[in-house]
TITOR-354350 format. One line per field, with one value per residue (C-alpha): x, y, z. Coordinates in pm, whole numbers, plus 50000, padded with zeros to 5 digits. Layout:
% TITOR-354350
c1 <- (X;...) $
c2 <- (Y;...) $
c3 <- (Z;...) $
***
This chain:
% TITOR-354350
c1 <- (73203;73470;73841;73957;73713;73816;74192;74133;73880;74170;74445;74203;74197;74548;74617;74325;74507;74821;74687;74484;74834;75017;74757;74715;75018;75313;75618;75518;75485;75836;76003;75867;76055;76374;76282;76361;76031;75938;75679;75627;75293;75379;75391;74979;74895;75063;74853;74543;74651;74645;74317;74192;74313;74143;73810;73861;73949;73713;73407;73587;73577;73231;73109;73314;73481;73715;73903;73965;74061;74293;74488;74589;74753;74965;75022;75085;75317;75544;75591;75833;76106;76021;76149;76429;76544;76516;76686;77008;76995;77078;76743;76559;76605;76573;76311;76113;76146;75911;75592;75703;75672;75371;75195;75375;75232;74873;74948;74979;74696;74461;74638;74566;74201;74124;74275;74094;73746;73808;73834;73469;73268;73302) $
c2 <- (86926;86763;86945;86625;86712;87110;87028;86908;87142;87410;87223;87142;87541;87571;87325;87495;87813;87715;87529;87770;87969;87687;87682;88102;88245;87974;88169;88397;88134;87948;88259;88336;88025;88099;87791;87926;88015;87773;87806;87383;87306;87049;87335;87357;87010;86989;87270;87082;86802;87046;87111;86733;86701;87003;86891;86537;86691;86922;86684;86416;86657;86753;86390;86281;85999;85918;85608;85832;86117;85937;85758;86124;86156;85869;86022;86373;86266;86086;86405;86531;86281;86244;86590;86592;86307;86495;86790;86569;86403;86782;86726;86987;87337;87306;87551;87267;87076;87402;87225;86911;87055;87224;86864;86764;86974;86965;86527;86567;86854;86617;86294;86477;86573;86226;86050;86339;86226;85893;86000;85909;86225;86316) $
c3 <- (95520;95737;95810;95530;95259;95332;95344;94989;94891;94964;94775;94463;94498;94468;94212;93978;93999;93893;93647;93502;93524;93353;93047;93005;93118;93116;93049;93351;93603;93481;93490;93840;93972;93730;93461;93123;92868;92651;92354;92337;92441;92711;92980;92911;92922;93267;93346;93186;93394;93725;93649;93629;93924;94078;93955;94126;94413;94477;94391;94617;94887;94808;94792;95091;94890;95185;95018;94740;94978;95151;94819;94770;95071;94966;94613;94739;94989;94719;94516;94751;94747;94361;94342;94539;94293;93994;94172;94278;93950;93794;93600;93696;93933;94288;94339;94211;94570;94671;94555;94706;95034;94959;94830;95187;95382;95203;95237;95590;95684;95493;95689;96036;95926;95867;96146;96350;96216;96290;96674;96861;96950;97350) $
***
């Protein structure tokens, strides 16, 4: 497994536990982070959604898809500013921007990986 398909391997990790969180225990994780309960059912198909994404994740990582791999860089890195938006637009908390950075930081560790791989053997 190359440091790319482990970078994602680790943040399909991450994304399948809060989703799993999201879908059993909602009200616990938004109160964590100071968002208000809710009993709608939107909060568990984000987390369903969390956990699509952890499954193509981890099997991209396992299969090496690296076109795939690298489109999330591109998609993770956009989640940041997105968030910052809806924080300045008063539309959501800005504890939010915390998972921006984190898909920021996961964008880039996968970024580095690959360009890394790229680099001929010595």
């Amino acid at each position: 497994m190359s440091r790319a398909d482990r970078s994602l391997l680790i943040f399909a990790i991450y994304l399948a536990i809060v989703g799993a969180w999201l879908i059993l225990s909602p009200n616990s994780f938004l109160r964590l982070f100071g968002f208000p309960p809710t009993n709608e059912v939107w909060i568990r198909i984000v987390g369903m959604c969390f956990g699509a994404l952890a499954f193509y994740y981890a099997l991209s990582s396992v299969m090496n898809l690296r076109p795939f791999i690298q489109l999330t860089v591109y998609a993770r890195a956009l989640t940041l500013p997105f968030f910052i938006l809806l924080a300045a637009l008063r539309l959501t908390q800005p504890v939010l921007i915390v998972f921006g950075v984190i898909d920021l930081a996961g964008a880039i560790w996968t970024e580095v990986a690959l360009r890394r791989t790229d680099l001929p053997t010595p």
